[in-house]
mmCIF file as Biopython writes it, N, C-alpha, C and O atoms, coordinates in Angstrom:
data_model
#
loop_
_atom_site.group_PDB
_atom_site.id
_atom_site.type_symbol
_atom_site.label_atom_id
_atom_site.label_alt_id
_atom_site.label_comp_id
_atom_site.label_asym_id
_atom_site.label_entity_id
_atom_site.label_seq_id
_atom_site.pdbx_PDB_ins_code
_atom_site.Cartn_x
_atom_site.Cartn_y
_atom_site.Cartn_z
_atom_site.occupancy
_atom_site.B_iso_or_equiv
_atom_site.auth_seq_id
_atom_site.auth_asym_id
_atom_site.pdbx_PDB_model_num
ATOM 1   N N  . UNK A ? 1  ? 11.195  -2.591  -4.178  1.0 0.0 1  A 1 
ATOM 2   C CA . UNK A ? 1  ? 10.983  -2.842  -2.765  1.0 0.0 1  A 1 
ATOM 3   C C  . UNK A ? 1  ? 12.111  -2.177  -1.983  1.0 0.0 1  A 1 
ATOM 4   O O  . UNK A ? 1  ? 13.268  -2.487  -2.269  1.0 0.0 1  A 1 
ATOM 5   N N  . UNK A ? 2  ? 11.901  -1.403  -1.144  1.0 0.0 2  A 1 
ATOM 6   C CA . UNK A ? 2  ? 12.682  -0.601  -0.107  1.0 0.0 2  A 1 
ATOM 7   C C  . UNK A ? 2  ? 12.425  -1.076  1.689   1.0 0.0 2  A 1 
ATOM 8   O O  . UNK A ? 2  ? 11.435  -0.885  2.395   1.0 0.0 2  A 1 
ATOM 9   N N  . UNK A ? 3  ? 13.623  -1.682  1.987   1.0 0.0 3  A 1 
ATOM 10  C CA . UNK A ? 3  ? 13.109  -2.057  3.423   1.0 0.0 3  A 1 
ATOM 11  C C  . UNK A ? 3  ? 14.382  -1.396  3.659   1.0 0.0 3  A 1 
ATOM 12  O O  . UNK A ? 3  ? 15.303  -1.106  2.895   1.0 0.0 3  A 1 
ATOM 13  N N  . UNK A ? 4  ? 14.139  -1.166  5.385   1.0 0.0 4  A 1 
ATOM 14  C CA . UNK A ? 4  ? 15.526  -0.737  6.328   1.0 0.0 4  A 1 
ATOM 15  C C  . UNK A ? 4  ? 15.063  -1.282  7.452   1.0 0.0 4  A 1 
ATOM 16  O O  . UNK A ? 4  ? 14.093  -2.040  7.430   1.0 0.0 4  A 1 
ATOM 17  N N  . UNK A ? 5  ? 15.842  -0.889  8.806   1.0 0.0 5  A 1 
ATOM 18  C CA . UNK A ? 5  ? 15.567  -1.411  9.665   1.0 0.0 5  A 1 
ATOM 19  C C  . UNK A ? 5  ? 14.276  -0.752  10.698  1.0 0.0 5  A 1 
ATOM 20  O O  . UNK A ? 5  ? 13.890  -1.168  11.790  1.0 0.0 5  A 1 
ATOM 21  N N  . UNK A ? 6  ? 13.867  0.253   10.007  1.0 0.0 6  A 1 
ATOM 22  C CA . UNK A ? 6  ? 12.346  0.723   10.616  1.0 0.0 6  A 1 
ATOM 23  C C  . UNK A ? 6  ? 10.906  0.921   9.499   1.0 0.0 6  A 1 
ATOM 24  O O  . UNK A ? 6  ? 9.685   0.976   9.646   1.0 0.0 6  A 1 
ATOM 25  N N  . UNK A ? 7  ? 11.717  0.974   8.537   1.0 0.0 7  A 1 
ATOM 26  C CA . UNK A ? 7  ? 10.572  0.500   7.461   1.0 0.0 7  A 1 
ATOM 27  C C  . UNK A ? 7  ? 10.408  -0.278  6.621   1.0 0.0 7  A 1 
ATOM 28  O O  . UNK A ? 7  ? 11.335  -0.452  5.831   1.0 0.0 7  A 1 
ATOM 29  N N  . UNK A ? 8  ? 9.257   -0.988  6.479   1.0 0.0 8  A 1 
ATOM 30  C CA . UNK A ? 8  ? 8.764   -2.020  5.532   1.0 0.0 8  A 1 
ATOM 31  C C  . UNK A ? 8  ? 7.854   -1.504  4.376   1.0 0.0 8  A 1 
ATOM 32  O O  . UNK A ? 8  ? 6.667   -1.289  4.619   1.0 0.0 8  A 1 
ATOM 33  N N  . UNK A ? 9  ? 8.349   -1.302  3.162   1.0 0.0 9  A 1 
ATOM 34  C CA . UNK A ? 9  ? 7.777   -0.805  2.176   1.0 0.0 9  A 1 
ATOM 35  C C  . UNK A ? 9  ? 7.437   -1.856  0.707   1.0 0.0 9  A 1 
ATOM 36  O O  . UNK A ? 9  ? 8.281   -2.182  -0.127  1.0 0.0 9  A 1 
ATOM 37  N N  . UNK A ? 10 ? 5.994   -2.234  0.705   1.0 0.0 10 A 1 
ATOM 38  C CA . UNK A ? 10 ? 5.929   -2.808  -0.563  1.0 0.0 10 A 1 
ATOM 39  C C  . UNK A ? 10 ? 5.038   -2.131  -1.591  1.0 0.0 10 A 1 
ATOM 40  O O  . UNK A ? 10 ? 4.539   -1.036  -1.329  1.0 0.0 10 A 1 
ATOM 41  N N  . UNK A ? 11 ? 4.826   -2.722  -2.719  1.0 0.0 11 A 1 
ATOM 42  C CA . UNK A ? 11 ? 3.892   -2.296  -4.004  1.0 0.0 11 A 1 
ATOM 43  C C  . UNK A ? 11 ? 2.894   -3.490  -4.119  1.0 0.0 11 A 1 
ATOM 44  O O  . UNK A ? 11 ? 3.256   -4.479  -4.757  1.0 0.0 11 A 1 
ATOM 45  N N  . UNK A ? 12 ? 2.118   -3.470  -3.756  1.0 0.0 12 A 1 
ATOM 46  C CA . UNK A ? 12 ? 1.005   -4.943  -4.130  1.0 0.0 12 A 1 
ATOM 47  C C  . UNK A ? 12 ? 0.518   -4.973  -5.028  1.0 0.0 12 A 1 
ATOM 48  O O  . UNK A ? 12 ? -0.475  -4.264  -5.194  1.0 0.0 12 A 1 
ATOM 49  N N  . UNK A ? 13 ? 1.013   -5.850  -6.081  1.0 0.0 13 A 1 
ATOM 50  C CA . UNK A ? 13 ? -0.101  -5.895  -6.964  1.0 0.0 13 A 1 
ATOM 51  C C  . UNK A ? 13 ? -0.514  -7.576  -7.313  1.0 0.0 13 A 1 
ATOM 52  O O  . UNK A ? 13 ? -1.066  -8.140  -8.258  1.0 0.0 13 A 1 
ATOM 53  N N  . UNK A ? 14 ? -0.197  -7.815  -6.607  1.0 0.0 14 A 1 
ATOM 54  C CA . UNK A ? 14 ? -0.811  -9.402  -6.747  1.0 0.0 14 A 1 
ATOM 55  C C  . UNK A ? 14 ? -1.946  -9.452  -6.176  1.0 0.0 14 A 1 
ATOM 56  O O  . UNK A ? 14 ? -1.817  -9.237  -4.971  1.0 0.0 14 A 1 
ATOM 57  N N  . UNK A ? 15 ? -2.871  -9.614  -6.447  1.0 0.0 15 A 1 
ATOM 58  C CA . UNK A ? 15 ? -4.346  -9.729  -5.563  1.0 0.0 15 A 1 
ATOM 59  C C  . UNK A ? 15 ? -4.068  -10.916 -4.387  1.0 0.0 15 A 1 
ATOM 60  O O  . UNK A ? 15 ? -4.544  -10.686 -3.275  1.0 0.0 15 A 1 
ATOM 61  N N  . UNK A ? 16 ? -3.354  -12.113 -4.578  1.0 0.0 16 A 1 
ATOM 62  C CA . UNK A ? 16 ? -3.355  -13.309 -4.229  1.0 0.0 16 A 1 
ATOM 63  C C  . UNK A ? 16 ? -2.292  -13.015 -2.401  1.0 0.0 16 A 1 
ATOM 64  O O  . UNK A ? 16 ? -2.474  -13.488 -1.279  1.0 0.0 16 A 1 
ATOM 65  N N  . UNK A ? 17 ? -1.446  -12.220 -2.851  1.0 0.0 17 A 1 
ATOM 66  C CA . UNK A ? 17 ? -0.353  -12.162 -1.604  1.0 0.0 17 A 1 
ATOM 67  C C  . UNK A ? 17 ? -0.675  -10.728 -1.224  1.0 0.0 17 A 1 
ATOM 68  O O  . UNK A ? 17 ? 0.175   -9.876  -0.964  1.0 0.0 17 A 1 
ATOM 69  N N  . UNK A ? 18 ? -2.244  -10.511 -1.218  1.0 0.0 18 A 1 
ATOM 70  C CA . UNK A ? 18 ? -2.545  -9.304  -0.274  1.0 0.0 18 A 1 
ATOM 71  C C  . UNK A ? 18 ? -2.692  -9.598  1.685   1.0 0.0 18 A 1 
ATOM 72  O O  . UNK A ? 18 ? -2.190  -8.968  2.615   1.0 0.0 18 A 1 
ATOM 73  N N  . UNK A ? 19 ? -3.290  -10.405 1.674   1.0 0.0 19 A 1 
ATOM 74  C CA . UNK A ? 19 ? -3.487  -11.442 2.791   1.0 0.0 19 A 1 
ATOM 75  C C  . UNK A ? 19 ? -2.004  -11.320 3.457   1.0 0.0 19 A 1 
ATOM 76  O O  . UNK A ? 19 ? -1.630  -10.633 4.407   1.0 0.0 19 A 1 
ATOM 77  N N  . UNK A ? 20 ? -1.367  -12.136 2.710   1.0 0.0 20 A 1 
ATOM 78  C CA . UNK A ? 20 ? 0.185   -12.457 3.170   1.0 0.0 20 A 1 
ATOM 79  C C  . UNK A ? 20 ? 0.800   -10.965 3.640   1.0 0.0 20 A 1 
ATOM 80  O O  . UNK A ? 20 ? 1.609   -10.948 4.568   1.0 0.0 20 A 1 
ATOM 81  N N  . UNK A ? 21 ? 0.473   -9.935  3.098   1.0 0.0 21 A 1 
ATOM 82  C CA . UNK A ? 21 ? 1.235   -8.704  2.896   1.0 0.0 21 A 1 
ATOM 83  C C  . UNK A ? 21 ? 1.036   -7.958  3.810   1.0 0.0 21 A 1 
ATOM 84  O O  . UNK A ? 21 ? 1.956   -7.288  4.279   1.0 0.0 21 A 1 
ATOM 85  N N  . UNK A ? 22 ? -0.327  -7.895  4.321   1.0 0.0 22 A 1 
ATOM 86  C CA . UNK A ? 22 ? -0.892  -6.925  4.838   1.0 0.0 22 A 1 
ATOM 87  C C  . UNK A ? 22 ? -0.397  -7.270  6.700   1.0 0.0 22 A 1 
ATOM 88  O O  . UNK A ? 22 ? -0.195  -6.512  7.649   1.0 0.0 22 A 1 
ATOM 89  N N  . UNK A ? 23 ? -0.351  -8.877  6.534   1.0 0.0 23 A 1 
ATOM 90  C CA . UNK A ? 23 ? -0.246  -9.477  7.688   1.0 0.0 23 A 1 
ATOM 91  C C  . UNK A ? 23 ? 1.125   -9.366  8.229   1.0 0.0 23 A 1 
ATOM 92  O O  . UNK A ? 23 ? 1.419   -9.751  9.361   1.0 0.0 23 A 1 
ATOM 93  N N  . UNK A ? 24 ? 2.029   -8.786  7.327   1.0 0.0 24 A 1 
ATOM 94  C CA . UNK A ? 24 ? 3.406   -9.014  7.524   1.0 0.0 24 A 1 
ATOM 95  C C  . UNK A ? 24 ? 3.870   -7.102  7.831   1.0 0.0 24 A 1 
ATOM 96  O O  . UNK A ? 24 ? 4.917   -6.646  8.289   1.0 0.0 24 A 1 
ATOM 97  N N  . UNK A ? 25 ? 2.891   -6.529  7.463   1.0 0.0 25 A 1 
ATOM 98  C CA . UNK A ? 25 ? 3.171   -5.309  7.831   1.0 0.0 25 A 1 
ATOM 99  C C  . UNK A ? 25 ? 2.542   -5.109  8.642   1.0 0.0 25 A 1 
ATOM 100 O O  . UNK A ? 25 ? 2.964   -3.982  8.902   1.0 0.0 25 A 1 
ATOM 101 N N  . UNK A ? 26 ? 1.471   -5.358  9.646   1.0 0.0 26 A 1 
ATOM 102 C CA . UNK A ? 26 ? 0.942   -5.643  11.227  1.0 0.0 26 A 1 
ATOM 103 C C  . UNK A ? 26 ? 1.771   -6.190  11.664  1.0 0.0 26 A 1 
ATOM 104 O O  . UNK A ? 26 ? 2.154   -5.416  12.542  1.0 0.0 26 A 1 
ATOM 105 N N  . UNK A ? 27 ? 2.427   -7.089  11.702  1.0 0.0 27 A 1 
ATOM 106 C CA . UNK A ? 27 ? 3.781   -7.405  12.697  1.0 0.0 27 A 1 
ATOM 107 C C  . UNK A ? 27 ? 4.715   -6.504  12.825  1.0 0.0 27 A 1 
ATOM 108 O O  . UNK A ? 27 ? 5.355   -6.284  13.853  1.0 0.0 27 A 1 
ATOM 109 N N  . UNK A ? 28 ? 4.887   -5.625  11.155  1.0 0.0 28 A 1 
ATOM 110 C CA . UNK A ? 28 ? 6.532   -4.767  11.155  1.0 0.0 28 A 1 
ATOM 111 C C  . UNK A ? 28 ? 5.715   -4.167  12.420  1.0 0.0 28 A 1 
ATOM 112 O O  . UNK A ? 28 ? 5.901   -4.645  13.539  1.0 0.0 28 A 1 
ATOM 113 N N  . UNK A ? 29 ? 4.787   -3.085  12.200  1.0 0.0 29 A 1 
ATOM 114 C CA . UNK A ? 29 ? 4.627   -2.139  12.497  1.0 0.0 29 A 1 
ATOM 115 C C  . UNK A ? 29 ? 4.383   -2.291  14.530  1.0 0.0 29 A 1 
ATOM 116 O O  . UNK A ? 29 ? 4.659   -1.522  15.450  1.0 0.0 29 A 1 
ATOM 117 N N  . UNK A ? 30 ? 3.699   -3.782  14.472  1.0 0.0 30 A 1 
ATOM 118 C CA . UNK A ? 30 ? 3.538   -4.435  16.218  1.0 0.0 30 A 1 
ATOM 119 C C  . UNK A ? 30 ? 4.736   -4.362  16.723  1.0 0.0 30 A 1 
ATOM 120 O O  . UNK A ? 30 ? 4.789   -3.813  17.824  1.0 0.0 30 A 1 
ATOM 121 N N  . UNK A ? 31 ? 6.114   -4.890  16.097  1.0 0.0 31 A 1 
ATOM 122 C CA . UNK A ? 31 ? 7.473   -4.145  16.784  1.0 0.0 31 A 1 
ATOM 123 C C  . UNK A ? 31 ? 8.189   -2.881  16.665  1.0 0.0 31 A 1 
ATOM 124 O O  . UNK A ? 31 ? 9.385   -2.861  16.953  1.0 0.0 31 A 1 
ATOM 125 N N  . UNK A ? 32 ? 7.496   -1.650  16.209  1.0 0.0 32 A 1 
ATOM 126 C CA . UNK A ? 32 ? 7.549   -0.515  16.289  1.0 0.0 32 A 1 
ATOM 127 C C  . UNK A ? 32 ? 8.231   0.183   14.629  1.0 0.0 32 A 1 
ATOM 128 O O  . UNK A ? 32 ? 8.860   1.241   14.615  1.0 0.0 32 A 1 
ATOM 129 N N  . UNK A ? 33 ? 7.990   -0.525  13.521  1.0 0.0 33 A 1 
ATOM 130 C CA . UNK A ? 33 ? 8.325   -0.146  12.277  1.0 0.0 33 A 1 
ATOM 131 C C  . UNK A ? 33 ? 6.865   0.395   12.214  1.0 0.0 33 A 1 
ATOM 132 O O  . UNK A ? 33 ? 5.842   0.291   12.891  1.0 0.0 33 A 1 
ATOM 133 N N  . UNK A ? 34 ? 7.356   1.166   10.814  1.0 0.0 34 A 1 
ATOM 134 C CA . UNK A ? 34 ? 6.704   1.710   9.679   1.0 0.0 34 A 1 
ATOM 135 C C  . UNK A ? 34 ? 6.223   1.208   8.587   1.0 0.0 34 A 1 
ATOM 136 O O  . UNK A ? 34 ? 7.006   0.754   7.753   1.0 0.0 34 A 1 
ATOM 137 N N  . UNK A ? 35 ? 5.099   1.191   8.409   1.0 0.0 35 A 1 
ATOM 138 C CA . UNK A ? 35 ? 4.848   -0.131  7.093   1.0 0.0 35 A 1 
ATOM 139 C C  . UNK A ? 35 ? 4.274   0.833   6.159   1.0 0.0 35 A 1 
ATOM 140 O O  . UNK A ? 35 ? 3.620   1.801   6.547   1.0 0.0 35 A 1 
ATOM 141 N N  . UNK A ? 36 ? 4.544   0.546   4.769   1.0 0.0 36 A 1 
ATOM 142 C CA . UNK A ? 36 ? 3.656   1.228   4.026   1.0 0.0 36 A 1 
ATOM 143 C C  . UNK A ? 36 ? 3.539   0.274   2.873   1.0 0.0 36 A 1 
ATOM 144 O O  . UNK A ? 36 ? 4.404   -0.510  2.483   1.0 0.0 36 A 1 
ATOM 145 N N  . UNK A ? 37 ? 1.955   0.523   2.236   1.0 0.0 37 A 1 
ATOM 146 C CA . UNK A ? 37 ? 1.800   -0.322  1.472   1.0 0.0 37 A 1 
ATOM 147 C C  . UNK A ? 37 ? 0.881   0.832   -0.138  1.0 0.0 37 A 1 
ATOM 148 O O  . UNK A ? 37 ? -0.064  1.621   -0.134  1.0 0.0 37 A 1 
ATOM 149 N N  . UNK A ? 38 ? 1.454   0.517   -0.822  1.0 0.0 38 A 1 
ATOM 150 C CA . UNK A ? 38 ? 0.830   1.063   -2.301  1.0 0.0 38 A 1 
ATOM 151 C C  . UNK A ? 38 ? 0.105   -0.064  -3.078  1.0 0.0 38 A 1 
ATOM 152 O O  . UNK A ? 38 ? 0.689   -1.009  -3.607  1.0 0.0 38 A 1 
ATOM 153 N N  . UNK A ? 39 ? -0.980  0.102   -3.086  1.0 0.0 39 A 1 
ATOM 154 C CA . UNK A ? 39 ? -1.780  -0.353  -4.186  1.0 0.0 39 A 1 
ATOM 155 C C  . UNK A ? 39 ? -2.381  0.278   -5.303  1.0 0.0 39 A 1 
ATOM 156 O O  . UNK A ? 39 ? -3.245  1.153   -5.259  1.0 0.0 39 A 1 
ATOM 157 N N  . UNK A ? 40 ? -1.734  -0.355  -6.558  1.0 0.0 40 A 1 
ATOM 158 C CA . UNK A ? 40 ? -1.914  0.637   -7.553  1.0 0.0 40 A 1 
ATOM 159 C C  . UNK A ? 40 ? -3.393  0.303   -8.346  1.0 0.0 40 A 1 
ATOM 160 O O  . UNK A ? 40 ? -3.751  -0.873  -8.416  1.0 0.0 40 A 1 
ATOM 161 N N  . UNK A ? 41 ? -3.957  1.025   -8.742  1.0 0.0 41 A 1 
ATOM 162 C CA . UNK A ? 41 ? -5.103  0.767   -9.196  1.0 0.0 41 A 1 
ATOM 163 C C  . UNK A ? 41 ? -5.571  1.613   -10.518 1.0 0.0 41 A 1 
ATOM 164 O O  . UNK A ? 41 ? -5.023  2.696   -10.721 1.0 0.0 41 A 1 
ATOM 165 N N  . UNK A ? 42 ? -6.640  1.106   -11.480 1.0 0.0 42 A 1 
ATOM 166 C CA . UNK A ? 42 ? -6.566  1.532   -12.656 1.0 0.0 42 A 1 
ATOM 167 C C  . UNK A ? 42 ? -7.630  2.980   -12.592 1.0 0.0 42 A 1 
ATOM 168 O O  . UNK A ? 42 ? -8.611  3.180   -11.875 1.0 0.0 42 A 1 
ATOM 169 N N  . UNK A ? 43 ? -7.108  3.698   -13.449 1.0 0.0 43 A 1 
ATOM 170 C CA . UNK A ? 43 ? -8.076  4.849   -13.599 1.0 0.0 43 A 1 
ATOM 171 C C  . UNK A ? 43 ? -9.422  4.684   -13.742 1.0 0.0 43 A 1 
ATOM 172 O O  . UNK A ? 43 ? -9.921  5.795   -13.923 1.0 0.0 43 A 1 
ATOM 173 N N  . UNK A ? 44 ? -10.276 3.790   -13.745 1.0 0.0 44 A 1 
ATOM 174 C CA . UNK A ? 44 ? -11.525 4.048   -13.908 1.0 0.0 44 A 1 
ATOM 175 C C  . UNK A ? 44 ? -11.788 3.397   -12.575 1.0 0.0 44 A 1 
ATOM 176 O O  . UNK A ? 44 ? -12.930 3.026   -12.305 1.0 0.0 44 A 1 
ATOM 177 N N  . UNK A ? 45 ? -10.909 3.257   -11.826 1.0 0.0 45 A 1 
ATOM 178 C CA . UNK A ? 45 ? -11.276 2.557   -10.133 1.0 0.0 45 A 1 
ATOM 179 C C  . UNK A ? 45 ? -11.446 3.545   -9.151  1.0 0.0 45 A 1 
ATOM 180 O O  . UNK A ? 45 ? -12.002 3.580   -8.054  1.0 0.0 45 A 1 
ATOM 181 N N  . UNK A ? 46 ? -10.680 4.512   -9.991  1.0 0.0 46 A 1 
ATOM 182 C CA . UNK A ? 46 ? -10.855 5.851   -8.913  1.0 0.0 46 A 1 
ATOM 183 C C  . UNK A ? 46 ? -12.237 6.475   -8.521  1.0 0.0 46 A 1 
ATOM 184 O O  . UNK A ? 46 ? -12.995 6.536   -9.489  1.0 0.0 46 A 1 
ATOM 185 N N  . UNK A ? 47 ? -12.702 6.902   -7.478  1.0 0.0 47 A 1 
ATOM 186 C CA . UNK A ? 47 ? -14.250 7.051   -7.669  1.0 0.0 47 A 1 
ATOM 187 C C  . UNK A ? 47 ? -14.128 8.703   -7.906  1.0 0.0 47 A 1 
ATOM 188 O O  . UNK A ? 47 ? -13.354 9.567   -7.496  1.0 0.0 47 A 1 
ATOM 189 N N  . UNK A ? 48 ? -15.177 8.689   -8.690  1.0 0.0 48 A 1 
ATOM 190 C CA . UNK A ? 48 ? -15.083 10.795  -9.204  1.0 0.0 48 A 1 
ATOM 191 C C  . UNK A ? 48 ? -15.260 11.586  -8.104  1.0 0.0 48 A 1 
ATOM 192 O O  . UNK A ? 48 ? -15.243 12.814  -8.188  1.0 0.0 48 A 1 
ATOM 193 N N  . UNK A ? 49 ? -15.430 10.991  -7.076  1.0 0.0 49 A 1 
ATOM 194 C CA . UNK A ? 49 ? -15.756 12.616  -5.558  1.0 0.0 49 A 1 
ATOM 195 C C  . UNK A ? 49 ? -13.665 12.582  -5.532  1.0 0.0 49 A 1 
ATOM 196 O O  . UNK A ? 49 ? -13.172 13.583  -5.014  1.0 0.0 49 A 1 
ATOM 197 N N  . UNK A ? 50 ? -12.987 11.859  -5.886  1.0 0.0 50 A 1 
ATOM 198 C CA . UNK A ? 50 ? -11.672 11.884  -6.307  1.0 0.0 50 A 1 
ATOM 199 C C  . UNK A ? 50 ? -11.075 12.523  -7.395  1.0 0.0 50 A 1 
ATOM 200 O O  . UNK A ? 50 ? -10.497 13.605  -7.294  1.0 0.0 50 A 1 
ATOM 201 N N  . UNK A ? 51 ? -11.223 11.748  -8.666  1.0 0.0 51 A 1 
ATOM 202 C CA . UNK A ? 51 ? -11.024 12.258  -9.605  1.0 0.0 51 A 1 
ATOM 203 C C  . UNK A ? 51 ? -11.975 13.997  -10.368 1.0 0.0 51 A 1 
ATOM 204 O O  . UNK A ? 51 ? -11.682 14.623  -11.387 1.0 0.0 51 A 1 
ATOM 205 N N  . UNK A ? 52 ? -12.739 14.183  -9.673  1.0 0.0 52 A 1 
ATOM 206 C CA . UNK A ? 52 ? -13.208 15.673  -9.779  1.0 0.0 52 A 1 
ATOM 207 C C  . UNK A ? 52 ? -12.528 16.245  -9.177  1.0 0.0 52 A 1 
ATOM 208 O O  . UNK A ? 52 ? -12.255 17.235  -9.855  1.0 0.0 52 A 1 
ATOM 209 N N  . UNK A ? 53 ? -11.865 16.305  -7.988  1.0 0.0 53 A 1 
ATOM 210 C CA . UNK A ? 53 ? -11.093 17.103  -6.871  1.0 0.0 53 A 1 
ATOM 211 C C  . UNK A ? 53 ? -9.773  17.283  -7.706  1.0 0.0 53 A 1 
ATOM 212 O O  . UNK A ? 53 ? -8.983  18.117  -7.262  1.0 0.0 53 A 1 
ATOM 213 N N  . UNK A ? 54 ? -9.358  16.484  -9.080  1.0 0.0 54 A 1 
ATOM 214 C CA . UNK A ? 54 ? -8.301  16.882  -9.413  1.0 0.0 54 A 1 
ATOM 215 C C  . UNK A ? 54 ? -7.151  16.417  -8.671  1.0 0.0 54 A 1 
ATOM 216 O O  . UNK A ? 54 ? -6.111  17.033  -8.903  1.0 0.0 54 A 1 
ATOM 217 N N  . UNK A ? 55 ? -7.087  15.348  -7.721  1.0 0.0 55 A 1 
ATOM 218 C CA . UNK A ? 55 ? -6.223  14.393  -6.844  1.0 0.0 55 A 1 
ATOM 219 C C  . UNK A ? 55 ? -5.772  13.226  -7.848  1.0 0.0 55 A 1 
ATOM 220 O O  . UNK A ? 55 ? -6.624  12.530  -8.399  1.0 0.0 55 A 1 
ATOM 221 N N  . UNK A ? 56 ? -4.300  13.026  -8.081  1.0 0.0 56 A 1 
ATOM 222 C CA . UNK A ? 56 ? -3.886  12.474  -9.137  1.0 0.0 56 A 1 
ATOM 223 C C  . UNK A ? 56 ? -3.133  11.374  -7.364  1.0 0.0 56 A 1 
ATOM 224 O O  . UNK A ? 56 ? -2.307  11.601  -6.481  1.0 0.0 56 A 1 
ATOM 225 N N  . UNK A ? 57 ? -4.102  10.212  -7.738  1.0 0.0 57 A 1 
ATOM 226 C CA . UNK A ? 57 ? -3.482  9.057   -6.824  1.0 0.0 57 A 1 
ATOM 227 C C  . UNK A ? 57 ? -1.939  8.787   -7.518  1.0 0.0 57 A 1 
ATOM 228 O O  . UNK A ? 57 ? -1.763  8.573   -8.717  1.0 0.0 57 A 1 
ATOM 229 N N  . UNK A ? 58 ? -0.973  8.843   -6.584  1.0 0.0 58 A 1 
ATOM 230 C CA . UNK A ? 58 ? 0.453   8.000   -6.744  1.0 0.0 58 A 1 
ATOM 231 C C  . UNK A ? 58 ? 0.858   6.355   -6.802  1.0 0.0 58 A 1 
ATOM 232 O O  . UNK A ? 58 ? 2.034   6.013   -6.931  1.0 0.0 58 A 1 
#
């Protein structure tokens, strides 16, 4: 987890504190931060008009 004072950066992988997460980076971002959020997801989640293009998600 990387925060400063203009960005809010998490990794979600809790399904449960997506809610919580998402809601907390609409506020950073309502007082003029940067929010970013990564959700990592498994290779067969990727849909193929993706994975044909040869786009390797981060």
């Amino acid at each position: 987890m990387v925060d400063g004072s203009d960005i809010h950066y998490r990794v979600l992988r809790d399904k449960s504190a997506l809610t919580d997460e998402v809601a907390a980076a609409r506020r950073f971002c309502a007082q003029g931060g940067t929010a970013v959020l990564m959700v990592p997801v498994a290779p067969d989640d990727i849909p193929p008009c993706t994975s044909d293009a040869e786009v390797v998600p981060q």
